[in-house]
C-alpha positions in Angstrom: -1.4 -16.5 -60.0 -1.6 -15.0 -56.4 -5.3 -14.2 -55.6 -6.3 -11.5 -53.3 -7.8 -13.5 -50.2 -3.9 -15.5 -50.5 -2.4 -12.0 -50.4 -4.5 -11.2 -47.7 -3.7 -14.5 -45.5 -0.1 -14.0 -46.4 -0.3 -10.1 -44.7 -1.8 -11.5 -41.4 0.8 -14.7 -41.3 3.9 -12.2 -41.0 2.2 -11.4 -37.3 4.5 -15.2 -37.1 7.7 -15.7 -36.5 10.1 -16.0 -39.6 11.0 -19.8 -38.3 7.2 -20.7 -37.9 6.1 -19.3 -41.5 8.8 -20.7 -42.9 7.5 -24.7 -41.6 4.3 -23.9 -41.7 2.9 -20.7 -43.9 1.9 -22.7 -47.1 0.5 -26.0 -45.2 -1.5 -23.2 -43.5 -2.7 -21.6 -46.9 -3.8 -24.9 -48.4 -6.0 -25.4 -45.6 -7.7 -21.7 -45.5 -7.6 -22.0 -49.0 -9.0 -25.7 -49.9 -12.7 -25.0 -49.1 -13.4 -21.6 -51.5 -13.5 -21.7 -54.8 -11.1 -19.6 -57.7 -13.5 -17.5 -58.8 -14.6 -16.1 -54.9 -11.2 -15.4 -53.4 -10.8 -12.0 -54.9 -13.9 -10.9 -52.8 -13.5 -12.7 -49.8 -11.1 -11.8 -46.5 -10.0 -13.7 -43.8 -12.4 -13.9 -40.9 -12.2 -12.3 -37.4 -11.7 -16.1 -36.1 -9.0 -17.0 -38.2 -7.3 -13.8 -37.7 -7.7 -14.3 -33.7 -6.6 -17.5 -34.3 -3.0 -16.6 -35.7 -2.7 -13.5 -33.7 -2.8 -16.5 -30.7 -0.4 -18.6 -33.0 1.8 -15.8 -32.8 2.2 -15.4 -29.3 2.9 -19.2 -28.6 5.2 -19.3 -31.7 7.1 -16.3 -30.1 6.7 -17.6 -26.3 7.7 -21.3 -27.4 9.1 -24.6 -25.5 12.4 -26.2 -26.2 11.5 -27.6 -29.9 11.5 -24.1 -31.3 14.9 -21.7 -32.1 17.2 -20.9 -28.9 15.8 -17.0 -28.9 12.3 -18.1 -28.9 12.4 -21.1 -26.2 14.6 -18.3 -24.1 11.1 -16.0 -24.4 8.8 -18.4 -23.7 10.8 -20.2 -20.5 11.6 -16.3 -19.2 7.6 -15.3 -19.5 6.6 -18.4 -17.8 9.0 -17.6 -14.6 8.0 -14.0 -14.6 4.3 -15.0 -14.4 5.0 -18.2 -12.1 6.8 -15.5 -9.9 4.3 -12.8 -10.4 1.7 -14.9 -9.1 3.4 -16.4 -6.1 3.9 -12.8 -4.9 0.4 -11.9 -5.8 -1.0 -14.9 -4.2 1.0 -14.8 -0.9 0.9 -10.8 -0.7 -3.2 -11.0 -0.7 -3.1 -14.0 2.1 -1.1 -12.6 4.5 -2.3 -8.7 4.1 -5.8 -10.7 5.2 -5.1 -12.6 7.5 -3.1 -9.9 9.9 -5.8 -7.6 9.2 -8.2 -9.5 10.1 -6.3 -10.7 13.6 -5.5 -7.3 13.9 -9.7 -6.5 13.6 -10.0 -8.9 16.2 -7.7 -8.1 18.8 -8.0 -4.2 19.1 -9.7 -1.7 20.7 -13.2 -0.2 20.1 -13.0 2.2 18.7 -10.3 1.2 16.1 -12.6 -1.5 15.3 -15.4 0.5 14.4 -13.2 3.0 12.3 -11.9 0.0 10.2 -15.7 -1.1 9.7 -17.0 2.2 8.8 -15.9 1.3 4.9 -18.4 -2.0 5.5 -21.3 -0.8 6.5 -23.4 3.0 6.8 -22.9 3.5 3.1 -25.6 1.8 1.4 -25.5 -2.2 0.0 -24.0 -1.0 -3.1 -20.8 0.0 -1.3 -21.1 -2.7 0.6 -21.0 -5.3 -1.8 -17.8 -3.6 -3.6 -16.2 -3.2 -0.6 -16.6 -7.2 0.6 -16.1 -8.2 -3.2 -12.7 -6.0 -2.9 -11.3 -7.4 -0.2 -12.4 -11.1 -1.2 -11.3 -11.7 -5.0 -7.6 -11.4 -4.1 -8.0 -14.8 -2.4 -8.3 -16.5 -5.9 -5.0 -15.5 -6.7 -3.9 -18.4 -4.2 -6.8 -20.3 -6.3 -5.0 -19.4 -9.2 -1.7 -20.5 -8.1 -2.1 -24.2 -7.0 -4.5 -24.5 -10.0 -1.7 -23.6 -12.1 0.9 -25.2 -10.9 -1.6 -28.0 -10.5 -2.2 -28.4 -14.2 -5.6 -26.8 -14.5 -5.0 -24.0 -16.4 -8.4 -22.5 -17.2 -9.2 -22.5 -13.8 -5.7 -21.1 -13.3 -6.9 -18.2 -16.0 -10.1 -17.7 -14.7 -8.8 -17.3 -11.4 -6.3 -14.4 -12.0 -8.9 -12.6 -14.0 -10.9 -12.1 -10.9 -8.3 -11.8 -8.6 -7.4 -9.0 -10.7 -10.7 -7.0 -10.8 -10.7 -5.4 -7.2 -7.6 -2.9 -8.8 -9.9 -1.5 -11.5 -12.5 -0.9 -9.7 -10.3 0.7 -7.1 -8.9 2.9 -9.3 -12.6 3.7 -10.9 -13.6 4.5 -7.5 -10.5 7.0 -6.7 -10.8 9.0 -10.4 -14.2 10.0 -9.6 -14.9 9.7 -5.7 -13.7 13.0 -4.5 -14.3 11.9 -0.5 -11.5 9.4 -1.8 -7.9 10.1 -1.9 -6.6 10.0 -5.1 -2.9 8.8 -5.1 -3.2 7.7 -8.8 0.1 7.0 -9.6 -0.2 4.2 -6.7 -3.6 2.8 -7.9 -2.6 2.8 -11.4 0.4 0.9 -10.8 -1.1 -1.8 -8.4 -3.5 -2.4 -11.4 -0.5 -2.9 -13.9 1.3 -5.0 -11.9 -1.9 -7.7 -11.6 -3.1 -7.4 -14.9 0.4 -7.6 -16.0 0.7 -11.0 -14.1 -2.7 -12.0 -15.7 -1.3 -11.1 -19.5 2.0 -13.3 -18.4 -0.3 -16.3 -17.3 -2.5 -16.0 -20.2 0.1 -15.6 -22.7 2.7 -17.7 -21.0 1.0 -20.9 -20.3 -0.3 -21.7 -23.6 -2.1 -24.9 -24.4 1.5 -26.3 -25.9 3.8 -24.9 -22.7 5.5 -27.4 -20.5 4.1 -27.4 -16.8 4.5 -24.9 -14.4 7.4 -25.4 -11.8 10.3 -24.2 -9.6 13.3 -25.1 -10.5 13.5 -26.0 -6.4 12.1 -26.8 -3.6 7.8 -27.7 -4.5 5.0 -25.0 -5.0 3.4 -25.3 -1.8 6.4 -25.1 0.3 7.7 -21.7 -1.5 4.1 -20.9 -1.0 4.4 -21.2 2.5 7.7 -19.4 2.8 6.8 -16.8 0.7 3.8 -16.2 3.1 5.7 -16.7 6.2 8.3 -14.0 5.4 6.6 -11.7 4.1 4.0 -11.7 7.0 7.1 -11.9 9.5 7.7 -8.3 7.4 5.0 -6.5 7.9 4.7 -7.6 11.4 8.5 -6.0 12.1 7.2 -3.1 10.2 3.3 -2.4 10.6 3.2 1.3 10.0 5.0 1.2 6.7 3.4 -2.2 5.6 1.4 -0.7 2.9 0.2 -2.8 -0.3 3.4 -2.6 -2.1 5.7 -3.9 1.1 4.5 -7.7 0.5 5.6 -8.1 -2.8 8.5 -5.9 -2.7 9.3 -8.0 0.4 8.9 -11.2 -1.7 10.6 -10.0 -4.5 13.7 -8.9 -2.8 13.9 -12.8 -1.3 13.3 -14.0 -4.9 15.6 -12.5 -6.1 18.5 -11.8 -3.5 17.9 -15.9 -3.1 18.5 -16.3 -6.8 22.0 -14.3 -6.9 23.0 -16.4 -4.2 22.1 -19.6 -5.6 22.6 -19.5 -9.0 26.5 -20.2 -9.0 26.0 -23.6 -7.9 24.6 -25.2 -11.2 26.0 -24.3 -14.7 25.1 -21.2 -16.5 22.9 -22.3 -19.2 20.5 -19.7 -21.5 17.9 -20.8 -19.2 19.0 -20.0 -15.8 20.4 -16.6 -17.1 16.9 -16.1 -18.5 15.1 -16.5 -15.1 17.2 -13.6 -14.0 15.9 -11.5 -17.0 12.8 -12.4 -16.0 12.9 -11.3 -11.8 14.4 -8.1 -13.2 11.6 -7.4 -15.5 9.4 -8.5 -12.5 11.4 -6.3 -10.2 10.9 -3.3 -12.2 7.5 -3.8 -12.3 7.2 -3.9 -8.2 9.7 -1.1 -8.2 7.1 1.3 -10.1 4.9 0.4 -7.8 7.1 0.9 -4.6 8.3 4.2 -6.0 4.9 5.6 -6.6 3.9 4.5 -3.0 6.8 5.9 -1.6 5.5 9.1 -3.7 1.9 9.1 -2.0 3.9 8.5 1.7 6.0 11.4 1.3 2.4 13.6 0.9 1.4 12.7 4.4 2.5 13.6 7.7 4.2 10.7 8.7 7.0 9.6 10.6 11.0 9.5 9.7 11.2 6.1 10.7 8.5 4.5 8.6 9.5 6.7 5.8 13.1 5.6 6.0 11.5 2.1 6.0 10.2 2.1 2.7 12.9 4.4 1.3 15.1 1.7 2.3 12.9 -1.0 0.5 12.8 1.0 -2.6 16.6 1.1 -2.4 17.1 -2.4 -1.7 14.8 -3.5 -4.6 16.6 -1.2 -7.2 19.7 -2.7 -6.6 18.5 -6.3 -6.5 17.2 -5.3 -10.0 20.3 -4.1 -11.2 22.2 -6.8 -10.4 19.5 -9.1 -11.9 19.6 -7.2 -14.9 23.7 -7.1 -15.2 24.3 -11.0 -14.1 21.3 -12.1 -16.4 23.1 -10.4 -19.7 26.4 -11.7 -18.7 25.7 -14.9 -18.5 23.6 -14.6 -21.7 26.6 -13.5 -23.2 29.0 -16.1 -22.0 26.4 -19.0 -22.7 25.9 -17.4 -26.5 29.8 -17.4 -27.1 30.2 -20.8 -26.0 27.3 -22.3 -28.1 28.9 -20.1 -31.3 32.8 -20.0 -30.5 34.8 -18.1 -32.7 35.9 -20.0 -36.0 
């Protein structure tokens, strides 16, 4: 006879995937089960552990290597490139933005000097701190980056997670700062787009996930490309260069570089699933372009730089598209040739 605490283990396993409970639910069972006796397992539950523990199962089962079913291995290598992606952009957006600031500190004038310090100083230590811890946190999502593709994947977690805190804060700051100017839309998705990349890095590099990689070239030179470009961008374009014109920059020779490339090889589930995965990360920088495009258009600014990031925004929705369209036909054609017609 089926107890209640079995009933109960049984409700939380369906958070697995069919495949996965079908190997695995009543090996599972045995072992929750083994250690309490008959008479107690109408009046017991499972624990908040063991719940966590196969709410976790469930997202490696679902985001799963090679061994597992074609439609789960397609998830799990398509979450891995959006967050290996993610966090290149993140990573080389943060550097660069940093480093021409901080030449461009160097090299002005006076009196622009002092305006871009005022936010560092004359506010009190409190603001202080937030401001330096702001503008310094972003550097770990380089950390985060060679640490991952390095292997060393709770520093690689850790990493991101601070990387990441600067854009809540910032948006804490702008909901209730009324000297600051709102642009909400902006903040909020600039937050989503690096906790997003945290969630993928967390949930896509799980302890049984193959190593993190390019499918060319090595991590540190597409680092270093990645930088160079999109610092060569924003050095064309300075007035429009805003937070959102590095990764949108990045993104568009991610994936414009991926279209023209991706021809050469043969069009397996994999390489169709990488373009799934640039054109979910494409929508992603796309929100975020739109909604700075959005706060741009509010100021009094000129036609040119406006035109500028119009034209990004543009560039980036069609890239997306085409991701989108090439990545479900070849899906298609791969499926039909693994399951021709009888």
């Amino acid at each position: 006879m089926t107890t209640l605490l079995e009933s109960r283990y049984r409700t939380v396993m369906r958070l697995l995937p069919r495949y996965y409970r079908q190997a695995r639910e009543e090996e599972m069972l045995e072992v929750y089960l083994w250690d309490t006796d008959e008479e107690q397992q109408d009046q017991s539950r499972p624990t908040v552990g063991e719940v966590a523990s196969i709410a976790a199962l469930a997202v490696r089962s679902r985001l799963a290597t090679d061994k597992a079913p074609p439609r789960y291995a397609l998830l799990g290598s398509s979450a891995r490139f959006f967050a290996l992606c993610s966090l290149l952009l993140q990573a080389a957006s943060a550097l660069t933005d940093r480093v021409l600031g901080a030449t461009w500190l160097g090299t002005t004038s006076s009196p622009h000097q002092a305006m871009s310090l005022m936010g560092w100083s004359g506010h009190g230590a409190l603001i202080a701190v937030r401001t330096i811890t702001e503008w310094t946190l972003p550097f770990l999502w380089t950390a985060g980056y060679f640490a991952l593709v390095g292997g060393h994947r709770r520093l690689a977690r850790a990493s991101v997670v601070l990387a990441a805190l600067p854009t809540v804060s910032s948006l804490i700051v702008r909901l209730s700062d009324g000297s600051v100017p709102p642009e909400p839309a902006y903040t909020i998705t600039t937050m989503l787009f690096a906790w997003l990349t945290v969630v993928a890095v967390y949930a896509g590099f799980h302890r049984d996930a193959p190593p993190a990689r390019f499918p060319v070239s090595s991590p540190g030179l597409i680092y270093m490309a990645c930088c160079t470009l999109i610092g060569a961008s924003m050095t064309l374009v300075p007035a429009a260069a805003d937070a959102a014109w590095g990764p949108a920059t990045g993104f568009l020779v991610l994936g414009v570089g991926w279209l023209i490339t991706h021809n050469r090889g043969v069009q397996t589930s994999d390489t169709m699933g990488r373009a799934i995965a640039l054109a979910a990360l494409g929508l992603v920088i796309l929100a975020n372009r739109l909604s700075g495009l959005l706060f741009w258009q509010g100021l009094s600014i000129s036609t040119p730089v406006l035109g500028s990031t119009l034209a990004q925004a543009t560039a980036v929705t069609l890239t997306v598209l085409t991701l989108t369209a090439t990545g479900i036909r070849g899906l298609k054609h791969t499926t039909s040739r693994q399951h021709p017609a009888s």
